[in-house]
N, C-alpha and C positions, 0 to 999 in steps of 0.2 A: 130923591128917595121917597117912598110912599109912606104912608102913613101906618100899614099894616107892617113894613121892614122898620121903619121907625121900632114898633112897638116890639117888634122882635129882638133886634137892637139891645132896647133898654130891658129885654126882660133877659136875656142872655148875661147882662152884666149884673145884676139881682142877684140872677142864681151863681155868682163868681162869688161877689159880696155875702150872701149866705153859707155858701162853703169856708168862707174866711172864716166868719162868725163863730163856728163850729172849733177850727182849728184855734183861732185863738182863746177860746174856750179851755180848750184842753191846754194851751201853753201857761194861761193862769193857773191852773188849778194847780200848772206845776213849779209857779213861785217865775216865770219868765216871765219878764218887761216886752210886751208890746208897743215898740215905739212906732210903726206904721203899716197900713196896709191901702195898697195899690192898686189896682183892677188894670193889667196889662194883657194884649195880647191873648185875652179870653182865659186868664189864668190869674188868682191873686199873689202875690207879691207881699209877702209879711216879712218883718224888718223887726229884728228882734234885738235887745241888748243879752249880749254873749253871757252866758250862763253853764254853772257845771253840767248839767245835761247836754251842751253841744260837745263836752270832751266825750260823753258817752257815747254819743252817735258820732262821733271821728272815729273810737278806737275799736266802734262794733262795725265799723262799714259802712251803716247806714245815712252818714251825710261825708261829704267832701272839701274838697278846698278848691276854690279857686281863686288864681292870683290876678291880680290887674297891673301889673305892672311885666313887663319880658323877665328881670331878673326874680328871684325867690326870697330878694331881702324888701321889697316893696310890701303895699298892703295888701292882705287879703281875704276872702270873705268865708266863708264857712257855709253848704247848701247842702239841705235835704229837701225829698218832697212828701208831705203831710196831705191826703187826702186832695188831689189833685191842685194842693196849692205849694208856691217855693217857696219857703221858708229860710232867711239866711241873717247873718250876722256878720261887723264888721272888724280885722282884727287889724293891727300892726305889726309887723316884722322888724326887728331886730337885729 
């Protein structure tokens, strides 16, 4: 790889990591724990600890569920997308 795709590269992932910056900005201001953020696949990946605002965005539409396990009593995570970044949270089923 060249030194100019190199520097393409690295500046693609900046501007991942800047969009993160932004959104987890906004997830403070609203009392959410950022416990991580990822730069995957040309998109940031924030990992949040579950909070009453993910009940509001379940029951407005605006984020989802997905399970990781085939049955619906396994864990599962909770996904929206916040200005081109995924945003998600981890839950346990019962």
């Amino acid at each position: 790889m060249s030194i100019q795709q190199e520097i393409l590269k690295n500046q693609s992932v900046i501007l991942v990591l800047l969009q993160a910056e932004t959104v987890v900005q906004q997830l403070s201001e609203r009392g959410i724990s950022v416990l991580s953020v990822v730069a995957r696949c040309g998109r940031a990946c924030i990992h949040i600890a579950r909070h009453s605002y993910c009940d509001e965005l379940i029951s407005s539409g605006k984020a989802s569920y997905q399970y990781l396990s085939k049955s619906l009593s396994g864990a599962r995570q909770g996904v929206f997308n916040e200005s081109g970044c995924r945003v998600y949270w981890s839950e346990s089923v019962h």
